[in-house]
N, CA, C and O atoms as a GROMACS GRO file, in nm:
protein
  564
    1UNK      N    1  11.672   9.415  14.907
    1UNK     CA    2  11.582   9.451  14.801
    1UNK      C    3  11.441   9.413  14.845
    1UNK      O    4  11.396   9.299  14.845
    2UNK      N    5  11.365   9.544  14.891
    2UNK     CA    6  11.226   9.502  14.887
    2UNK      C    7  11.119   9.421  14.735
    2UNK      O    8  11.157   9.441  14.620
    3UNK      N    9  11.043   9.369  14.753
    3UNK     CA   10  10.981   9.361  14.663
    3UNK      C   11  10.829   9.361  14.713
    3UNK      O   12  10.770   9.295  14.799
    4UNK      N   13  10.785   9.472  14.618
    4UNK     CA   14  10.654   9.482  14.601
    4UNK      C   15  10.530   9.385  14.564
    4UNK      O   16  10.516   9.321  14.460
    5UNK      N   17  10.446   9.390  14.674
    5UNK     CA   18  10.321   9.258  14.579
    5UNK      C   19  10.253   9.328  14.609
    5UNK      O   20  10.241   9.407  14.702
    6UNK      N   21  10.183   9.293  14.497
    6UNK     CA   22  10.042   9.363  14.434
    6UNK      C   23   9.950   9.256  14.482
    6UNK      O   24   9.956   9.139  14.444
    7UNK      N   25   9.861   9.305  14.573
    7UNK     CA   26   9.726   9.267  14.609
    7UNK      C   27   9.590   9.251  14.519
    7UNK      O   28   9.572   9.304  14.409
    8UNK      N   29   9.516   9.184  14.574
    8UNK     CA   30   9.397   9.128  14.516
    8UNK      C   31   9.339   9.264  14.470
    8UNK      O   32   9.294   9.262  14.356
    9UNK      N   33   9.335   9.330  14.508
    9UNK     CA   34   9.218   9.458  14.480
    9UNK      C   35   9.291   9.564  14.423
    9UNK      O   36   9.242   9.676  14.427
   10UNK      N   37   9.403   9.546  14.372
   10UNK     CA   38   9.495   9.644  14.245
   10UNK      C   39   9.483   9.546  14.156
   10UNK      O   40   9.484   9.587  14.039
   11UNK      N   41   9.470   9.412  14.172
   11UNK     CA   42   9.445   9.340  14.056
   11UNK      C   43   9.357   9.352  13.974
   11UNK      O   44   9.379   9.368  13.854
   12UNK      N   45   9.213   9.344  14.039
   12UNK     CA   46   9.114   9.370  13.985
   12UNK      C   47   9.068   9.449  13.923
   12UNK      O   48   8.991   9.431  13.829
   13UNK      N   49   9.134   9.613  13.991
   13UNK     CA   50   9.155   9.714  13.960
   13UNK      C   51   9.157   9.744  13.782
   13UNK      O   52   9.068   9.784  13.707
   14UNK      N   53   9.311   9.702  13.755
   14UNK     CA   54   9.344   9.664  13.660
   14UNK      C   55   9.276   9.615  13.578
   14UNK      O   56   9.230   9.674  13.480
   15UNK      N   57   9.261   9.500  13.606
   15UNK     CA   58   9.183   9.418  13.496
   15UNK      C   59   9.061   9.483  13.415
   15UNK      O   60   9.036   9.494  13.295
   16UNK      N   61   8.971   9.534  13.572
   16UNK     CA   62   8.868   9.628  13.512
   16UNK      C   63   8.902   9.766  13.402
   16UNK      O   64   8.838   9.802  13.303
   17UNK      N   65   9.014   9.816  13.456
   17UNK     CA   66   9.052   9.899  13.366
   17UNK      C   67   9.060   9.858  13.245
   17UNK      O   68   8.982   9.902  13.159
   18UNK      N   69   9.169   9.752  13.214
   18UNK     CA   70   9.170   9.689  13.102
   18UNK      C   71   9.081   9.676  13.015
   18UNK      O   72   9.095   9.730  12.906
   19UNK      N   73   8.943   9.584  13.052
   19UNK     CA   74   8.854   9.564  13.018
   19UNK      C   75   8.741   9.675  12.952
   19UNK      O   76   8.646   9.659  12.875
   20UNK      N   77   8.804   9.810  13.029
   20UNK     CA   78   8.698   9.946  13.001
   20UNK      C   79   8.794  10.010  12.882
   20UNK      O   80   8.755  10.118  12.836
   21UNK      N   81   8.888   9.966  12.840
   21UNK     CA   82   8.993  10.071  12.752
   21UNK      C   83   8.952  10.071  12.629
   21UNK      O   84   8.922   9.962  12.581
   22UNK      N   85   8.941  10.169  12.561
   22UNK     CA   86   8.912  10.204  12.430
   22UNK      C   87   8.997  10.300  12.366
   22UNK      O   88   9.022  10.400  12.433
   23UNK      N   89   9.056  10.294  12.233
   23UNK     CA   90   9.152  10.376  12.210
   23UNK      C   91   9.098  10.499  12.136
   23UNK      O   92   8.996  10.535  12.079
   24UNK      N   93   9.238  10.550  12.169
   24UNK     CA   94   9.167  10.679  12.114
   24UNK      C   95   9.153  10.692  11.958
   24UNK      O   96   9.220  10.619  11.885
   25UNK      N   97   9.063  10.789  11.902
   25UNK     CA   98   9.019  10.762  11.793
   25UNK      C   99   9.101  10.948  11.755
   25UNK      O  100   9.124  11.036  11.838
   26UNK      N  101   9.127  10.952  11.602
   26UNK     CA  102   9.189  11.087  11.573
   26UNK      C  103   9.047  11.214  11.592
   26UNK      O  104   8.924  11.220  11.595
   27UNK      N  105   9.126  11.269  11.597
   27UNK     CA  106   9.044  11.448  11.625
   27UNK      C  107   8.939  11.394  11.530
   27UNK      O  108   8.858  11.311  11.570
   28UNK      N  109   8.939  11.433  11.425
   28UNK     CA  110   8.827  11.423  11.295
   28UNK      C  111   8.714  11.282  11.278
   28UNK      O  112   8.614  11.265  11.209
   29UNK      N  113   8.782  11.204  11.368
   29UNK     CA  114   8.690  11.036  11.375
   29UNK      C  115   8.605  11.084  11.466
   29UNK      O  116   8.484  11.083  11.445
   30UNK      N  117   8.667  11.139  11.594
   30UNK     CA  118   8.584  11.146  11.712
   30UNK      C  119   8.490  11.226  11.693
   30UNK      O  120   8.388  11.199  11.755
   31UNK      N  121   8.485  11.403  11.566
   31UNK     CA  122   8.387  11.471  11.544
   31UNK      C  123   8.259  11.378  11.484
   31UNK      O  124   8.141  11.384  11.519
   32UNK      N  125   8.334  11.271  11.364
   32UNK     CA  126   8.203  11.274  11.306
   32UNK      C  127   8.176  11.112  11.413
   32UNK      O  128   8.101  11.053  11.335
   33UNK      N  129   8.187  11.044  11.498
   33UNK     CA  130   8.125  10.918  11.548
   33UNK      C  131   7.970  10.954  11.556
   33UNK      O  132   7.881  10.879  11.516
   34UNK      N  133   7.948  11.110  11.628
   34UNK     CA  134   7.808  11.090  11.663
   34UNK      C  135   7.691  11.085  11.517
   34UNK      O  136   7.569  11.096  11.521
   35UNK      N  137   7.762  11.071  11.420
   35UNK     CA  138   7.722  11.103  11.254
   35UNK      C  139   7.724  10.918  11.188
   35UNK      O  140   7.670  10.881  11.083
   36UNK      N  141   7.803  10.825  11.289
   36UNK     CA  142   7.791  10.723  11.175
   36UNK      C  143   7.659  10.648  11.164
   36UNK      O  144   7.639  10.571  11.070
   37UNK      N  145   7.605  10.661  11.219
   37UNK     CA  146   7.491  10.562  11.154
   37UNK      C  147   7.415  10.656  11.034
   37UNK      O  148   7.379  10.583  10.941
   38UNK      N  149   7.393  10.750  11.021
   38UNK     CA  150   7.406  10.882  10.948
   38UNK      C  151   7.455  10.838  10.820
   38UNK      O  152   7.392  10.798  10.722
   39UNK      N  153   7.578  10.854  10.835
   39UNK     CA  154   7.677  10.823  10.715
   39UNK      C  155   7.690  10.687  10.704
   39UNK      O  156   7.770  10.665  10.614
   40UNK      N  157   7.638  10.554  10.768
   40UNK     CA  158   7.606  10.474  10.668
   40UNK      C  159   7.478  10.462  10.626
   40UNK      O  160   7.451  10.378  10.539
   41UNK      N  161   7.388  10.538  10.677
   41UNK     CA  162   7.275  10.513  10.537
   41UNK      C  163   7.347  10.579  10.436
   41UNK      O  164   7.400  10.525  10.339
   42UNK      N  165   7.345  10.708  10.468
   42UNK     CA  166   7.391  10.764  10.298
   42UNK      C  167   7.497  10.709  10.251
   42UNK      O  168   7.545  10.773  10.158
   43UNK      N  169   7.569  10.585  10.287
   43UNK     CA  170   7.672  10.525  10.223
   43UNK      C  171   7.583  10.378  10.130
   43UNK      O  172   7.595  10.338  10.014
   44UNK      N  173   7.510  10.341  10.226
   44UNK     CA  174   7.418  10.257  10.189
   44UNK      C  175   7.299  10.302  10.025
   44UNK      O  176   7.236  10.226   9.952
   45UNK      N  177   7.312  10.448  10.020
   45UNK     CA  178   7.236  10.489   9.925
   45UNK      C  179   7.329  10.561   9.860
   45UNK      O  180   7.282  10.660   9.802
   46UNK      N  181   7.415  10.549   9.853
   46UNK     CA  182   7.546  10.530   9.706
   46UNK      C  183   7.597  10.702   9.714
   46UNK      O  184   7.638  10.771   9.621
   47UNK      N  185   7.577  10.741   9.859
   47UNK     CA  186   7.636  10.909   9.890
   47UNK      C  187   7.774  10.874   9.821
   47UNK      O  188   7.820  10.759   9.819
   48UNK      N  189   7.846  11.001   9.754
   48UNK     CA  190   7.985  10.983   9.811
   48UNK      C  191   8.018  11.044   9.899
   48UNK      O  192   7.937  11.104   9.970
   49UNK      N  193   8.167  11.046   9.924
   49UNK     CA  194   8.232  11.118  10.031
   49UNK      C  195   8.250  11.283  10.035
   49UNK      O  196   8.280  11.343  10.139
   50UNK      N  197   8.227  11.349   9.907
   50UNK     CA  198   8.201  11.435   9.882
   50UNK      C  199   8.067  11.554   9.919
   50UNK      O  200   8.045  11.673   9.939
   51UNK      N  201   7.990  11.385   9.910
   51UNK     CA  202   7.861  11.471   9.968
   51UNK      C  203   7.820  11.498  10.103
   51UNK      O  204   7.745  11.580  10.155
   52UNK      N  205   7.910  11.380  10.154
   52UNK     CA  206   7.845  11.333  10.310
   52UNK      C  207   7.970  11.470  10.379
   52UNK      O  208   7.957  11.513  10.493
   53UNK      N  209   8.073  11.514  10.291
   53UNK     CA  210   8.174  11.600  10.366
   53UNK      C  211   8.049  11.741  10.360
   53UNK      O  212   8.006  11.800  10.458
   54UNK      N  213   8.017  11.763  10.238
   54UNK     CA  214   7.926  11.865  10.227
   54UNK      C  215   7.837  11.883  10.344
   54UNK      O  216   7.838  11.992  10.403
   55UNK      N  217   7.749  11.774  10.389
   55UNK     CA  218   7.630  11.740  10.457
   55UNK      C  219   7.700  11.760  10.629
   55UNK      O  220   7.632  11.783  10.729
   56UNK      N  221   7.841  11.743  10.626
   56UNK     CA  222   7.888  11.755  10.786
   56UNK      C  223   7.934  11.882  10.770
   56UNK      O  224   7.937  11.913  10.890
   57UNK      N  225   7.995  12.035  10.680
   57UNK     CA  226   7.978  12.091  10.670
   57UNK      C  227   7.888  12.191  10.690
   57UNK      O  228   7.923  12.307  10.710
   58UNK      N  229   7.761  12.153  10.687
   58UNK     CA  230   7.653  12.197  10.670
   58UNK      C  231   7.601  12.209  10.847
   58UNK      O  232   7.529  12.295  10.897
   59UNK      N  233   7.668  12.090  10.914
   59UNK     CA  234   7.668  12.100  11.051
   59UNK      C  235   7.783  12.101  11.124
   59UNK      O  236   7.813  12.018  11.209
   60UNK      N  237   7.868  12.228  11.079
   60UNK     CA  238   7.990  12.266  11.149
   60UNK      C  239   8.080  12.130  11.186
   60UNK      O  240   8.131  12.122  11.298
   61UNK      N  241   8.094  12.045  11.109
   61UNK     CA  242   8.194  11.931  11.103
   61UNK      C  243   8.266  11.948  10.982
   61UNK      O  244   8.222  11.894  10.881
   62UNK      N  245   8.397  12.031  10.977
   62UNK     CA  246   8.497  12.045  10.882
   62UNK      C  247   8.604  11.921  10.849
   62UNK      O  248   8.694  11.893  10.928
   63UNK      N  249   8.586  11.852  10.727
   63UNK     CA  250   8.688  11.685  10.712
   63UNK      C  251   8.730  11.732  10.598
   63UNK      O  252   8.741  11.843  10.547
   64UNK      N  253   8.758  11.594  10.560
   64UNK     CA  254   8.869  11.655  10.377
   64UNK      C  255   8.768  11.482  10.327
   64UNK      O  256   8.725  11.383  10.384
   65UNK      N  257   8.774  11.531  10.207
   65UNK     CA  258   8.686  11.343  10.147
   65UNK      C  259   8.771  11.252  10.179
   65UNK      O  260   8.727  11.152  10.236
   66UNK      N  261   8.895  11.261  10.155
   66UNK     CA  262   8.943  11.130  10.223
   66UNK      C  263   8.965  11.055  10.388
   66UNK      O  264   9.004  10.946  10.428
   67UNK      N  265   8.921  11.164  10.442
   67UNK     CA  266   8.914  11.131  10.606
   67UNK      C  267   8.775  11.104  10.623
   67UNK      O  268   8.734  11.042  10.721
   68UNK      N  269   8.702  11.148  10.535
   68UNK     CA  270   8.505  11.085  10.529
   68UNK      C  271   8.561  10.942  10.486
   68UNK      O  272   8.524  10.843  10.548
   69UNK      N  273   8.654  10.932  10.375
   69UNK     CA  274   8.655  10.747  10.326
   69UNK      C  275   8.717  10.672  10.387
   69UNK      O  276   8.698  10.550  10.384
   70UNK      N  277   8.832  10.746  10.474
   70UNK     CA  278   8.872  10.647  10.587
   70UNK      C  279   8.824  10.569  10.705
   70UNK      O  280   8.858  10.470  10.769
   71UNK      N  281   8.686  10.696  10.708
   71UNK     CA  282   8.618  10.708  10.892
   71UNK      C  283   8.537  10.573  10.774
   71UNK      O  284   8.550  10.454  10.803
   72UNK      N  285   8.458  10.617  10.647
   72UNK     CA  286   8.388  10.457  10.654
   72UNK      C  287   8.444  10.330  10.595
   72UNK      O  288   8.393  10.220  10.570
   73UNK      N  289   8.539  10.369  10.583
   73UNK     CA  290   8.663  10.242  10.533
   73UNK      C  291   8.656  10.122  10.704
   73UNK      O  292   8.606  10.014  10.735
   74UNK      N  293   8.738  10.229  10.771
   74UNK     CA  294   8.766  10.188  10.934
   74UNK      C  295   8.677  10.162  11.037
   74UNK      O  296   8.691  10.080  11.128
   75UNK      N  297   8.568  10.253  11.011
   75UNK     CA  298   8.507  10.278  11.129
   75UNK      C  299   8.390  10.186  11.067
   75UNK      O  300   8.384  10.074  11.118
   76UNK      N  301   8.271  10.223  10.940
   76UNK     CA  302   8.152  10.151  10.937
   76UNK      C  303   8.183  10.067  10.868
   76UNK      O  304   8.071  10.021  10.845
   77UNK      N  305   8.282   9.979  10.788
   77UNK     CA  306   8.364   9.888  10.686
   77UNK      C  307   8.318   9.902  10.538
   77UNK      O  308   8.317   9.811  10.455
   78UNK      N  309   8.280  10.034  10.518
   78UNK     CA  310   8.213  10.015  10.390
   78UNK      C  311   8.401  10.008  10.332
   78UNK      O  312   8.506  10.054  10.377
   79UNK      N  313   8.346   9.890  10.159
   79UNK     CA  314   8.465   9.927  10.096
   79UNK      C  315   8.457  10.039   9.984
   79UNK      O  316   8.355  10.075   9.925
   80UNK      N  317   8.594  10.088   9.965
   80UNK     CA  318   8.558  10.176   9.847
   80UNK      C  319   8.488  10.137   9.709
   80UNK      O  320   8.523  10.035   9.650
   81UNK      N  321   8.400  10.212   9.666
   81UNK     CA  322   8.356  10.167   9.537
   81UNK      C  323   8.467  10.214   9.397
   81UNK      O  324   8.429  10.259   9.289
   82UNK      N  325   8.549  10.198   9.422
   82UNK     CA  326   8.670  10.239   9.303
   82UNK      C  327   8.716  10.111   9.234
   82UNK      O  328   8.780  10.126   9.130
   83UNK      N  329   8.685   9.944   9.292
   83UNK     CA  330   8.690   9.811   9.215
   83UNK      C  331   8.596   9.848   9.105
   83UNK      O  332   8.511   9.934   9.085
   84UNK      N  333   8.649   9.744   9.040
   84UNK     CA  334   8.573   9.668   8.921
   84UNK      C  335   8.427   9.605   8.942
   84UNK      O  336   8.402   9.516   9.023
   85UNK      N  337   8.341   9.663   8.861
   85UNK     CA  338   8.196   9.620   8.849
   85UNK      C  339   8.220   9.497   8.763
   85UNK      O  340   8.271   9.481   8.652
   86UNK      N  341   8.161   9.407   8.865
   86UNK     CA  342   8.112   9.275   8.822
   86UNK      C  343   8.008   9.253   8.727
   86UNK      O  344   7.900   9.305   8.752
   87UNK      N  345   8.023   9.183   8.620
   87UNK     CA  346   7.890   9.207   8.536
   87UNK      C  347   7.828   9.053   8.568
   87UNK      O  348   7.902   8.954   8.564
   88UNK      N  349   7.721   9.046   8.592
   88UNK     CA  350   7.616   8.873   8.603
   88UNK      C  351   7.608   8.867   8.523
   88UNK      O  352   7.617   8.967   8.451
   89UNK      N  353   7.572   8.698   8.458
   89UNK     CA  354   7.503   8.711   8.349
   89UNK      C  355   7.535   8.682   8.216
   89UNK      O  356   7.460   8.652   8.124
   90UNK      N  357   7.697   8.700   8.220
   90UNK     CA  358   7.781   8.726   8.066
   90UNK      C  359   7.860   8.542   8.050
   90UNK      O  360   7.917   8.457   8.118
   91UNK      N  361   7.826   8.560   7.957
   91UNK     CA  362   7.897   8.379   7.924
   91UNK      C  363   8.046   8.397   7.890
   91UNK      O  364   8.098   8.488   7.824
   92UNK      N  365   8.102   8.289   7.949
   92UNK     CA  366   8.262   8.314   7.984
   92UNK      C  367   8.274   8.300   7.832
   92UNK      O  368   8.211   8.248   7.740
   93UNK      N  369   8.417   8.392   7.855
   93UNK     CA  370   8.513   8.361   7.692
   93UNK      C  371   8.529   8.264   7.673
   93UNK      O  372   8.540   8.193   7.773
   94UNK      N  373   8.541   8.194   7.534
   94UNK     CA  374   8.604   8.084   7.497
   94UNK      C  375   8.760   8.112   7.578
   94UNK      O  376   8.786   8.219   7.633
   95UNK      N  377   8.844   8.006   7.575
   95UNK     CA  378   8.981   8.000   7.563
   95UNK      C  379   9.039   8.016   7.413
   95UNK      O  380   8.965   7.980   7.322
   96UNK      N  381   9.177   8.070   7.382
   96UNK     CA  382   9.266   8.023   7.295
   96UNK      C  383   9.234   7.954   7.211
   96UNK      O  384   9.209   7.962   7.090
   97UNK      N  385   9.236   7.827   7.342
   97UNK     CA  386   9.273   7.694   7.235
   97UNK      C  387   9.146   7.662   7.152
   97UNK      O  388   9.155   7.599   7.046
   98UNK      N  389   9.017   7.710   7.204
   98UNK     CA  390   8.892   7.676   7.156
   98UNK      C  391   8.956   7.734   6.993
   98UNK      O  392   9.010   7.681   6.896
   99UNK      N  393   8.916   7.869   7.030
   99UNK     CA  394   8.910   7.960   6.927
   99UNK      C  395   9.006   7.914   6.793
   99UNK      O  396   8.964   7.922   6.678
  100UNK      N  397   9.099   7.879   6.818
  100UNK     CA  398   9.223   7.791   6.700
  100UNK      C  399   9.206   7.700   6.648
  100UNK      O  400   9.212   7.592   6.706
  101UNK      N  401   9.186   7.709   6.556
  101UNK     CA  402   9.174   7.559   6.453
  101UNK      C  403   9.303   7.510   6.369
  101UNK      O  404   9.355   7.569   6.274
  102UNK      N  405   9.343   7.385   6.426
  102UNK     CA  406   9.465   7.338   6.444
  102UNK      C  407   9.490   7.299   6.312
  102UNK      O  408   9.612   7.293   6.297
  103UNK      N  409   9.412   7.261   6.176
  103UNK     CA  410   9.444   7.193   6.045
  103UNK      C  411   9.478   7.296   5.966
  103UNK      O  412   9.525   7.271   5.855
  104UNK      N  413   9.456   7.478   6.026
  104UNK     CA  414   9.503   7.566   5.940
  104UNK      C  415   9.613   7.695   6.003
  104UNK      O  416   9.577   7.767   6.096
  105UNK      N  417   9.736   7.710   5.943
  105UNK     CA  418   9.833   7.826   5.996
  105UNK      C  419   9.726   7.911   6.048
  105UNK      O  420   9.624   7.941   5.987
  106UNK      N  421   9.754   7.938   6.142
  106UNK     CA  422   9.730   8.090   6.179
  106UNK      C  423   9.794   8.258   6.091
  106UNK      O  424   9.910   8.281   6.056
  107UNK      N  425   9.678   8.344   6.077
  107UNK     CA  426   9.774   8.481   6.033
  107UNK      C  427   9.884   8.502   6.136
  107UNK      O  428   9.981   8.431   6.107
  108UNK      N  429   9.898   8.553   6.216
  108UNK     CA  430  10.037   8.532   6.294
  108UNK      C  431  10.070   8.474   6.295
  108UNK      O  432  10.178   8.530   6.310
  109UNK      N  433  10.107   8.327   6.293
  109UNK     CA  434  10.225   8.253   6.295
  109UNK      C  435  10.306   8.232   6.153
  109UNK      O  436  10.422   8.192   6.145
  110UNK      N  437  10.201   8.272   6.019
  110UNK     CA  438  10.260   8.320   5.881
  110UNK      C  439  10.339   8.491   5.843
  110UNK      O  440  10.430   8.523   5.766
  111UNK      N  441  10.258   8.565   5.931
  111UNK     CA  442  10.352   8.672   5.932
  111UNK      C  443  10.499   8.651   6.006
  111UNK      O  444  10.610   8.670   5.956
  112UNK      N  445  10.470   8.610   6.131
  112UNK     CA  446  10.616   8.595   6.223
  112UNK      C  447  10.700   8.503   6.126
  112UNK      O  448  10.816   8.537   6.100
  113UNK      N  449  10.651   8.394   6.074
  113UNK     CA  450  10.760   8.333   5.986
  113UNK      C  451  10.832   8.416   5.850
  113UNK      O  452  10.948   8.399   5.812
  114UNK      N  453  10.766   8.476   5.811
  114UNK     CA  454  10.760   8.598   5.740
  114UNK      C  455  10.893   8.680   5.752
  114UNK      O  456  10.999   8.686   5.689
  115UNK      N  457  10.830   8.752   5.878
  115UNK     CA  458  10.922   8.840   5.900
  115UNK      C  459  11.089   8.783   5.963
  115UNK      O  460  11.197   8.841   5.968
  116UNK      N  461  11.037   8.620   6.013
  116UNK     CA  462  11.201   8.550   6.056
  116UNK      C  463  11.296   8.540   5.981
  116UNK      O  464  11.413   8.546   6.016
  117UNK      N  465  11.231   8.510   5.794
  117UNK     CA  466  11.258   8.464   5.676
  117UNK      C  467  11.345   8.601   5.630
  117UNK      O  468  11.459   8.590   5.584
  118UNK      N  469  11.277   8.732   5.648
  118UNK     CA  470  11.328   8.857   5.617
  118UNK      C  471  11.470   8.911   5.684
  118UNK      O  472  11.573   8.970   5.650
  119UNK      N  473  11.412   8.858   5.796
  119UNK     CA  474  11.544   8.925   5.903
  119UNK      C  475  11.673   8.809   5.852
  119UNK      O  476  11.784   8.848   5.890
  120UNK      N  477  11.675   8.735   5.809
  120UNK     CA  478  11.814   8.610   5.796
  120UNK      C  479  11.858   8.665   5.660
  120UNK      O  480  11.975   8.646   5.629
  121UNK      N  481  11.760   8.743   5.560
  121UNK     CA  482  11.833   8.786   5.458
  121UNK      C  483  11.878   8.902   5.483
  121UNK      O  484  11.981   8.933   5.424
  122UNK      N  485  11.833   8.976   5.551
  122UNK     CA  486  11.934   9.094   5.546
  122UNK      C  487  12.042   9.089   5.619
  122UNK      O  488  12.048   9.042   5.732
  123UNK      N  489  12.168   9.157   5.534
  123UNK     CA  490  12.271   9.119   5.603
  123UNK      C  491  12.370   9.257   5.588
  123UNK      O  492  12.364   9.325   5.486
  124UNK      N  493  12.463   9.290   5.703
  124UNK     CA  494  12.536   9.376   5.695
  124UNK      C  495  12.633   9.389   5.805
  124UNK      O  496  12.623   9.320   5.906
  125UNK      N  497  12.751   9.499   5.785
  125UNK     CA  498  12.908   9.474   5.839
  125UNK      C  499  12.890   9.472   6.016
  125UNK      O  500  12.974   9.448   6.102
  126UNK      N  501  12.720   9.514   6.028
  126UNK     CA  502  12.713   9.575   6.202
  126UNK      C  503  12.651   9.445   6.293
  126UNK      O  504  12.546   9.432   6.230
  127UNK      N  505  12.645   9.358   6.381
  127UNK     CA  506  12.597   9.255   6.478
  127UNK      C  507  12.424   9.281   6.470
  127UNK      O  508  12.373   9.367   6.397
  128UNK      N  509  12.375   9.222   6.528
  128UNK     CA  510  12.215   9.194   6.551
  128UNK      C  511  12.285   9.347   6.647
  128UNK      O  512  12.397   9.396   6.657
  129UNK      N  513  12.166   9.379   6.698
  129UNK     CA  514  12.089   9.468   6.809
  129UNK      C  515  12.070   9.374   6.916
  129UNK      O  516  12.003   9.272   6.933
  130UNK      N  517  12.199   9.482   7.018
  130UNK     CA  518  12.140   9.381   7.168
  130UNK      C  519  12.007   9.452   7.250
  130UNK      O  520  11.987   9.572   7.231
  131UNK      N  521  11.927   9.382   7.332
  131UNK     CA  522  11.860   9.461   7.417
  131UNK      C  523  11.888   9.564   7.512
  131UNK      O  524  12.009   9.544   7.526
  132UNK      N  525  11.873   9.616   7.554
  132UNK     CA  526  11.914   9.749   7.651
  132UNK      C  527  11.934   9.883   7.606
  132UNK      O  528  11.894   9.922   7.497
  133UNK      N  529  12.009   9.971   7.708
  133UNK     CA  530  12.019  10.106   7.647
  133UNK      C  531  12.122  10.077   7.560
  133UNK      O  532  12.193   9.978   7.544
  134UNK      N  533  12.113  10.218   7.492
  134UNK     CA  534  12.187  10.240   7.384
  134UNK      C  535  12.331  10.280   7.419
  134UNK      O  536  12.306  10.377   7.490
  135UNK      N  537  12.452  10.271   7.418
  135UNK     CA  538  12.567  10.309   7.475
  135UNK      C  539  12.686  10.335   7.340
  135UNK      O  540  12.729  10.250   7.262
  136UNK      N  541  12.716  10.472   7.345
  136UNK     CA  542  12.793  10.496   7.199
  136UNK      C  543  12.932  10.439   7.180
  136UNK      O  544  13.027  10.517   7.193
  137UNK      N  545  12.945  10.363   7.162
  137UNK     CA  546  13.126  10.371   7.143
  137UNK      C  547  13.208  10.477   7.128
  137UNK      O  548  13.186  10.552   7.033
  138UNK      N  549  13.304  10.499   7.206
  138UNK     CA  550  13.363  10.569   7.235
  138UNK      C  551  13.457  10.637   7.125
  138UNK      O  552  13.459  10.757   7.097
  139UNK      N  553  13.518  10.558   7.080
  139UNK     CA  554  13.608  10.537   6.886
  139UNK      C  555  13.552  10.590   6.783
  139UNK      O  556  13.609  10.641   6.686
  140UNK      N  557  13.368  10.572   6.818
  140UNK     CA  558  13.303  10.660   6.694
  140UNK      C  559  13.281  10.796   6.707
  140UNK      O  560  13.234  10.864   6.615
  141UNK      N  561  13.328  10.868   6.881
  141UNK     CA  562  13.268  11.043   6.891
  141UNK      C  563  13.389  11.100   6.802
  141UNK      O  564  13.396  11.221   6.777
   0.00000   0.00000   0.00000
């Protein structure tokens, strides 16, 4: 069994290669790259993806909006603006417990007793109601 060694200068080889590798990017990334700094200003000035698809349109770059929100999802890191707006400024809720004043029933906890008081009087030949689906007895079709 021969065995092959790899010399100093396939090593390097390599390495340099290594060092130069860049992956490949999809068909539609690679059209618009020469466009991103482009598309992050107008991301920066609240474009959507709609418009900026329009605007590469306009220069024979055919995408779909969601491959415009991916390329600046991935490529320039914008995030989507589809979260929740933060409001500054607003004074936190009380809690619960603030809000409850402990020396007097609450309306709900006088209705629920209420209605606990109701349900123990009524009475009849059929069980409580279990949770789940409904399943017919068979004896009653």
């Amino acid at each position: 069994m021969n065995v092959a060694t790899t010399s100093d200068e396939t090593k390097a080889r390599f390495a340099e290669l290594a060092r130069k590798y860049e992956p490949k990017l999809p068909r539609k990334f690679a059209q618009m790259m020469p466009f991103q700094e482009w598309i992050r200003e107008l991301r920066s000035k609240g474009a959507s993806c709609d418009d900026i698809r329009t605007l590469l349109a306009d220069v024979n770059v055919t995408v779909a909006n969601d491959t415009v929100n991916r390329f600046c999802h991935e490529m320039i890191g914008n995030e989507s603006g589809r979260g929740r707006k933060r409001r500054e400024n607003v004074p936190p809720r009380p809690s619960k417990q603030e809000t409850q004043q402990p020396s007097e029933p609450t309306v709900q906890s006088t209705v629920a007793s209420g209605l606990a008081e109701k349900r123990g009087q009524i009475s009849g030949p059929w069980p409580a109601r279990k949770r789940g689906p409904h399943i017919t007895d068979s004896k009653n079709l």
